[in-house]
NUDREN-885136 format. One line per field, with one value per residue: residue in one letter; chain; x, y, z of N, C-alpha, C, O in turn. Coordinates in Angstrom, 3 decimals, padded with zeros to 6 digits. Example, Ala and Ser with C-alpha at 12.3 -4.5 7.8 and 13.67 -1.06 7.14 Angstrom:
type [A, S] .
mol [A, A] .
n_x [013.190, 012.850] .
n_y [-005.690, -002.250] .
n_z [007.800, 007.080] .
ca_x [012.300, 013.670] .
ca_y [-004.500, -001.060] .
ca_z [007.800, 007.140] .
c_x [013.200, 012.900] .
c_y [-003.300, 000.030] .
c_z [007.800, 007.870] .
o_x [014.236, 013.409] .
o_y [-003.319, 001.138] .
o_z [008.465, 008.039] .
! end
This chain:
type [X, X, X, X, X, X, X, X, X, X, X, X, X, X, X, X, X, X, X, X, X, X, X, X, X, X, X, X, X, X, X, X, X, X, X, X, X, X, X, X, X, X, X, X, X, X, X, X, X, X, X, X, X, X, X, X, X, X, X, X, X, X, X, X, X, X, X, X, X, X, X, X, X, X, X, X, X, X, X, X, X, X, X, X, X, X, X, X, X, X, X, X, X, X, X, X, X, X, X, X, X, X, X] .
mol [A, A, A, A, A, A, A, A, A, A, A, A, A, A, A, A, A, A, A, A, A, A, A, A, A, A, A, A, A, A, A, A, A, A, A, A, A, A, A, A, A, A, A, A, A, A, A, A, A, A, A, A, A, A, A, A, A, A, A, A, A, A, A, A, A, A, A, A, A, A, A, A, A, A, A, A, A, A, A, A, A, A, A, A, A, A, A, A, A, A, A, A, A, A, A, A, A, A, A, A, A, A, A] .
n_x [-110.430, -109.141, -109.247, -106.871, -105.229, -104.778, -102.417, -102.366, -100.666, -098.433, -096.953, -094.042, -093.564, -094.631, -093.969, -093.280, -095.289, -093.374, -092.452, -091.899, -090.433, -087.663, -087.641, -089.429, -087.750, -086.040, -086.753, -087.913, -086.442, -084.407, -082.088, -080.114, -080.930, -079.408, -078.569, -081.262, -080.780, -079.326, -079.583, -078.383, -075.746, -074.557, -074.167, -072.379, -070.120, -069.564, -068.422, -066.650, -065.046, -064.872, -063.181, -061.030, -060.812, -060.353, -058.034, -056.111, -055.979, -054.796, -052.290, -051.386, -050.963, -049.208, -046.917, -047.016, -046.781, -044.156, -041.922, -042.397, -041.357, -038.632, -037.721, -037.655, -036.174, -033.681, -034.053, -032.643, -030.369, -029.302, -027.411, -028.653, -027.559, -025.319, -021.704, -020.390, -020.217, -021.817, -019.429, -020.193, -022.973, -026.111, -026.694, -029.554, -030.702, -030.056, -031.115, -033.884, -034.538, -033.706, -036.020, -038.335, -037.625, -037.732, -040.777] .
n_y [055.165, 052.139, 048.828, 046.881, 043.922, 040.587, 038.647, 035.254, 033.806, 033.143, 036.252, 036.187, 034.623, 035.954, 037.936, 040.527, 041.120, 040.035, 042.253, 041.987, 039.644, 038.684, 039.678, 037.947, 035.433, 036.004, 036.253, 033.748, 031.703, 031.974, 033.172, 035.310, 038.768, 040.437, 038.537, 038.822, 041.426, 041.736, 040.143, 038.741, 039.405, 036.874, 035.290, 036.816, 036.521, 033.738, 033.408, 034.766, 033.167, 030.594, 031.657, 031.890, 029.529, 028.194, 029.828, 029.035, 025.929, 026.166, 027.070, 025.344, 023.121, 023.886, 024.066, 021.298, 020.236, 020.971, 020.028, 017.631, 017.355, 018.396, 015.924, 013.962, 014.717, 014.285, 011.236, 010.699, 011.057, 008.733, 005.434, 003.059, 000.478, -002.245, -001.232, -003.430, -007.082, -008.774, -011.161, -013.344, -015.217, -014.251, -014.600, -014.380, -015.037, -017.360, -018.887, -018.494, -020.048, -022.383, -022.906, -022.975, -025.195, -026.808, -026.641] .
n_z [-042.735, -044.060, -042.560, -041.083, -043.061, -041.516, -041.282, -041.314, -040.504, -037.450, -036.249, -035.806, -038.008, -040.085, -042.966, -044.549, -047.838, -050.492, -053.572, -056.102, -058.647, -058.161, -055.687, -054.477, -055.291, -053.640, -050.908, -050.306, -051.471, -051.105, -053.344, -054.788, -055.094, -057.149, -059.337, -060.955, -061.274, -062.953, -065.612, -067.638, -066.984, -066.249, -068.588, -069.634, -068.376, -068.271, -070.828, -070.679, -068.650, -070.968, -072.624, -071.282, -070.071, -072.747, -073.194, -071.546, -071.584, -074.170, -073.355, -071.728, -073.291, -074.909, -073.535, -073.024, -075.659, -075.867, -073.820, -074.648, -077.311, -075.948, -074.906, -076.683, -077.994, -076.542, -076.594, -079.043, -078.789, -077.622, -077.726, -078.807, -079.869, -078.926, -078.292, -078.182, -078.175, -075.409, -073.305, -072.019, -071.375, -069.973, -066.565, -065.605, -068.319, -068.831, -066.437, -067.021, -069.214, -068.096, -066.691, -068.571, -069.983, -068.080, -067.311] .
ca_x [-109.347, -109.265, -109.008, -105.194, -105.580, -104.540, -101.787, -102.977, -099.122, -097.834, -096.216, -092.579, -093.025, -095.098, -093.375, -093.855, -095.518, -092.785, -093.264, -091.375, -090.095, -086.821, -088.084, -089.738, -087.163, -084.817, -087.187, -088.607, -085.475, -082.685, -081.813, -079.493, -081.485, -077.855, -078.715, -082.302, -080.955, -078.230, -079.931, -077.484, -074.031, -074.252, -073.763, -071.011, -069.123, -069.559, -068.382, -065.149, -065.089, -064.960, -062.115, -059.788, -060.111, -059.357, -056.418, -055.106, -055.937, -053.815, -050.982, -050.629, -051.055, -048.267, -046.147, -046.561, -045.511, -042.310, -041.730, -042.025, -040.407, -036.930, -037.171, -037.620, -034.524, -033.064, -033.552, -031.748, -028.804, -028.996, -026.774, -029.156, -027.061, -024.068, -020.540, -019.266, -021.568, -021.287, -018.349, -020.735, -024.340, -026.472, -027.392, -030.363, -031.381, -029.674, -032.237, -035.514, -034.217, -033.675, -037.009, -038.564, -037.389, -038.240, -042.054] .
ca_y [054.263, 050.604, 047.773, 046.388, 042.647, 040.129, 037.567, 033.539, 032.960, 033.966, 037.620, 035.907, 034.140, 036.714, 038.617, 041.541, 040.218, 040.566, 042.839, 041.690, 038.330, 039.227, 039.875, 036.820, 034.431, 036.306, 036.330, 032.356, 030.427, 032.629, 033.671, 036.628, 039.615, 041.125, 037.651, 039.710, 042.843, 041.446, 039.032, 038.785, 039.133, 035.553, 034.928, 037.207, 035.811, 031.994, 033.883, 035.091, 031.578, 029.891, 032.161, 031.568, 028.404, 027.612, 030.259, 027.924, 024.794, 026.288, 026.948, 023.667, 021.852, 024.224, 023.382, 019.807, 019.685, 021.432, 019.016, 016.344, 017.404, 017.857, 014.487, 013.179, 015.148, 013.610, 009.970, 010.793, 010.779, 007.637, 004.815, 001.678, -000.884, -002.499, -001.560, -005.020, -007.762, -009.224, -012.107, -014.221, -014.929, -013.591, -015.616, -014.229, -015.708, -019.055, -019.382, -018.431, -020.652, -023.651, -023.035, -022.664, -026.413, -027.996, -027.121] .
ca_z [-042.499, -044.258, -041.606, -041.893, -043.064, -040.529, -041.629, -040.857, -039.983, -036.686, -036.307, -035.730, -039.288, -041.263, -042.995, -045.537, -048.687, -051.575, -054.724, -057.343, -058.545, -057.653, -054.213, -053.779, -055.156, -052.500, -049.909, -050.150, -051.940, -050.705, -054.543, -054.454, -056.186, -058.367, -060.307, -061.507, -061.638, -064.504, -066.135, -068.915, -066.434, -066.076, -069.974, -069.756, -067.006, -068.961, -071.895, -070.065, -068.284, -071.516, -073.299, -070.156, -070.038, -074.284, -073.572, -070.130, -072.508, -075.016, -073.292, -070.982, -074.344, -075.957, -072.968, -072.880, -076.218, -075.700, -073.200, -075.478, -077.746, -075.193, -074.463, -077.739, -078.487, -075.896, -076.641, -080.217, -078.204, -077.138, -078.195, -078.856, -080.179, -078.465, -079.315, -077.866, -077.884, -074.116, -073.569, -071.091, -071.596, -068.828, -065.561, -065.821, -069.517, -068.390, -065.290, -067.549, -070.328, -067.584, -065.930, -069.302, -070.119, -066.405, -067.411] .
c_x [-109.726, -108.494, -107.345, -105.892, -104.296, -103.733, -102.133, -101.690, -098.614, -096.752, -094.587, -092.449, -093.247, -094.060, -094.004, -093.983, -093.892, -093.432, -092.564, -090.776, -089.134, -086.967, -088.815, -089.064, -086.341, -085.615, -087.594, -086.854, -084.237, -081.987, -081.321, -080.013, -080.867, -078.125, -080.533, -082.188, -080.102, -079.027, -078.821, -076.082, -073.893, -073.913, -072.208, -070.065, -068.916, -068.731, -066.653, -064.446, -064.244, -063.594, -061.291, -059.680, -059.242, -058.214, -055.602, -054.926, -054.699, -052.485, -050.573, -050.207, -049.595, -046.975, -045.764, -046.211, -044.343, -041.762, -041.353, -041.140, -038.846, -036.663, -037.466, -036.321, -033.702, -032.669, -033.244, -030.544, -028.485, -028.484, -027.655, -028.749, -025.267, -022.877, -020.037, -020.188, -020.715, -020.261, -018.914, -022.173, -024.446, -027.254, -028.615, -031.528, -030.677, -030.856, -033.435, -035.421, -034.724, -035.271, -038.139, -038.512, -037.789, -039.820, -042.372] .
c_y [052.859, 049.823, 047.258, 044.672, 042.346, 038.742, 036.330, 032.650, 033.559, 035.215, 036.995, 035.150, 035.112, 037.788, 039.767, 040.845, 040.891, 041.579, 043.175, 040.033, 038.061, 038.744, 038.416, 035.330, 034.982, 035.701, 034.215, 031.013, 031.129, 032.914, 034.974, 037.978, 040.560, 040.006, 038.079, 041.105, 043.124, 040.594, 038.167, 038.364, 037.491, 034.975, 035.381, 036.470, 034.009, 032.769, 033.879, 033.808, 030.771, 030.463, 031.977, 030.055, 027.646, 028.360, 029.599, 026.662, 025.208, 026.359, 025.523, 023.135, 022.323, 023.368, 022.114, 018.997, 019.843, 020.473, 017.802, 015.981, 017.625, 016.814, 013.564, 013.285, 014.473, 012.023, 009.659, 010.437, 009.459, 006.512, 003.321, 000.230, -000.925, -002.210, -002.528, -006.075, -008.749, -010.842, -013.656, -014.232, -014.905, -014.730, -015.690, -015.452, -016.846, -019.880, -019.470, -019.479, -022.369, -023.590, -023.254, -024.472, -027.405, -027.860, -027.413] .
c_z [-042.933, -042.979, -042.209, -041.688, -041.901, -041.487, -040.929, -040.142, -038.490, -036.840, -036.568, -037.208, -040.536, -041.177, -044.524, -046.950, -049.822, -052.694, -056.267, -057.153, -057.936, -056.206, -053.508, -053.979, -053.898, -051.192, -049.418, -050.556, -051.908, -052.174, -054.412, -055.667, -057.394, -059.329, -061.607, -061.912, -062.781, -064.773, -067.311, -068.232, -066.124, -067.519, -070.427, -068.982, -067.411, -069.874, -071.565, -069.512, -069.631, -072.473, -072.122, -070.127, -071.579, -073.803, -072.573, -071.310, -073.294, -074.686, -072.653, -072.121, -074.849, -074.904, -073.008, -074.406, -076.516, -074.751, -073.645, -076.123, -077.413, -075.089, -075.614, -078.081, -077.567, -076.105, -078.298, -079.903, -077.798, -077.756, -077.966, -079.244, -079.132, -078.777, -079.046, -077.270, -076.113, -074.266, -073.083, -071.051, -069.839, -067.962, -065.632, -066.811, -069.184, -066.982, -065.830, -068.498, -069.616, -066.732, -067.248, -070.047, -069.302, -067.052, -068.178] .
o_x [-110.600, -107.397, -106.865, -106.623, -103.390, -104.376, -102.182, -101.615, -098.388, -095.761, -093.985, -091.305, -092.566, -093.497, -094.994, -093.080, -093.518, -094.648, -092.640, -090.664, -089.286, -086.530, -088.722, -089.394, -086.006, -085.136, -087.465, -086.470, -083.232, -080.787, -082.071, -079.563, -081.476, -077.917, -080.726, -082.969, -080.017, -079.311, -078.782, -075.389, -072.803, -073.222, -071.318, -069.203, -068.166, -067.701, -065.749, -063.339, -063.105, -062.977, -060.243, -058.609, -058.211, -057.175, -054.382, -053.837, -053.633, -051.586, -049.653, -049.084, -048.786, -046.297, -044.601, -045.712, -043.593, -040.728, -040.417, -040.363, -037.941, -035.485, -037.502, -035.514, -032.749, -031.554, -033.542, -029.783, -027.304, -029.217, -027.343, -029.345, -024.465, -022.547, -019.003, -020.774, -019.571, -020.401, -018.469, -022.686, -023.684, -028.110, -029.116, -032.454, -031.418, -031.181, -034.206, -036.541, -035.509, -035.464, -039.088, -039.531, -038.117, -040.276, -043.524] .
o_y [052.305, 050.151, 047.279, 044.230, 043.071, 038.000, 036.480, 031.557, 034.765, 035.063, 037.398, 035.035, 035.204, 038.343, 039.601, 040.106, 042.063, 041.748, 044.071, 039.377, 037.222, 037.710, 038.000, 034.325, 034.097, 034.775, 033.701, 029.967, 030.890, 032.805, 035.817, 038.093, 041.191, 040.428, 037.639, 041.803, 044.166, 040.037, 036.956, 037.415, 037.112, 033.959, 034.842, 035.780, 033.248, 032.707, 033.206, 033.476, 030.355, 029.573, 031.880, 029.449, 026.980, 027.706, 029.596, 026.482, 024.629, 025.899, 024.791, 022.631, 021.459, 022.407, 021.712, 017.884, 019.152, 020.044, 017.081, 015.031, 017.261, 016.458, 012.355, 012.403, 013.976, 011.535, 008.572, 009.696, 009.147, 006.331, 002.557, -000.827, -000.043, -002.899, -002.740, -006.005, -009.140, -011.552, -014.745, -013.182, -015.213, -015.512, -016.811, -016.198, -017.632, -021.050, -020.326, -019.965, -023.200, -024.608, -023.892, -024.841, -028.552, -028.958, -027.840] .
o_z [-042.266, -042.526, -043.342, -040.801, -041.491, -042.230, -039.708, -039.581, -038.582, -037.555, -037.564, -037.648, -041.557, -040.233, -045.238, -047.341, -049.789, -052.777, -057.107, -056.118, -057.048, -055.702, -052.353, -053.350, -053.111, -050.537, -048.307, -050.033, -052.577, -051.918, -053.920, -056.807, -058.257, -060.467, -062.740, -062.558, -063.432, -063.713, -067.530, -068.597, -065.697, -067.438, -071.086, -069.526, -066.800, -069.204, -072.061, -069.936, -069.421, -073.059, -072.760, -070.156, -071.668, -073.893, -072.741, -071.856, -073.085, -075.390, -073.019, -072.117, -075.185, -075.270, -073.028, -074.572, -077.206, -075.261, -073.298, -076.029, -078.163, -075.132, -075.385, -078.377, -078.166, -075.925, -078.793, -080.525, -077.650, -078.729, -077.052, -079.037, -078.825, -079.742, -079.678, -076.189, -075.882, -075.261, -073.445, -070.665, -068.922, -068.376, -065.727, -066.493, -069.774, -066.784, -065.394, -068.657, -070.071, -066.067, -066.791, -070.630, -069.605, -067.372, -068.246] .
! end
């Protein structure tokens, strides 16, 4: 019978040595061991990541310029010049005009 070695840490901390890397990132830095047992599924999963988001990108963008373009169409319609030039200049431009002169 070999003697069983004697851990230097108390029973309530020692714990079984690990026996893989795996095992001892899990065991010491809480590292979830499915991240060792794919090594790779994390490339994939960026991969998938990165095509969802260009195809979201793509559409907001398509949207927002359909958007634009309604309301461009929209201010086609709009009548920018006066048909009847006003009869009475505006109180307004008579107050900025006279304040405009006082300084």
């Amino acid at each position: 019978m070999s003697p069983e070695k004697k851990s230097p840490l108390p029973h309530s901390i020692a714990a079984p040595l690990p026996r893989s890397v795996a095992q001892v990132a899990q065991h010491y830095c809480g590292v979830p061991v499915r991240l060792f047992d794919r090594p790779h599924a994390g490339l994939a999963a960026k991969s998938v990541l990165k095509d969802s988001h260009n195809a979201s990108y793509n559409t907001l963008l398509s949207l927002v310029n359909s958007k634009l373009d309604e309301f461009l169409l929209l201010m086609n319609n709009v009548n920018w010049i006066a048909d009847d030039p006003p009869q009475n200049v505006s109180e307004y431009m008579n107050e900025i005009s006279i304040y405009i002169l006082i300084r």
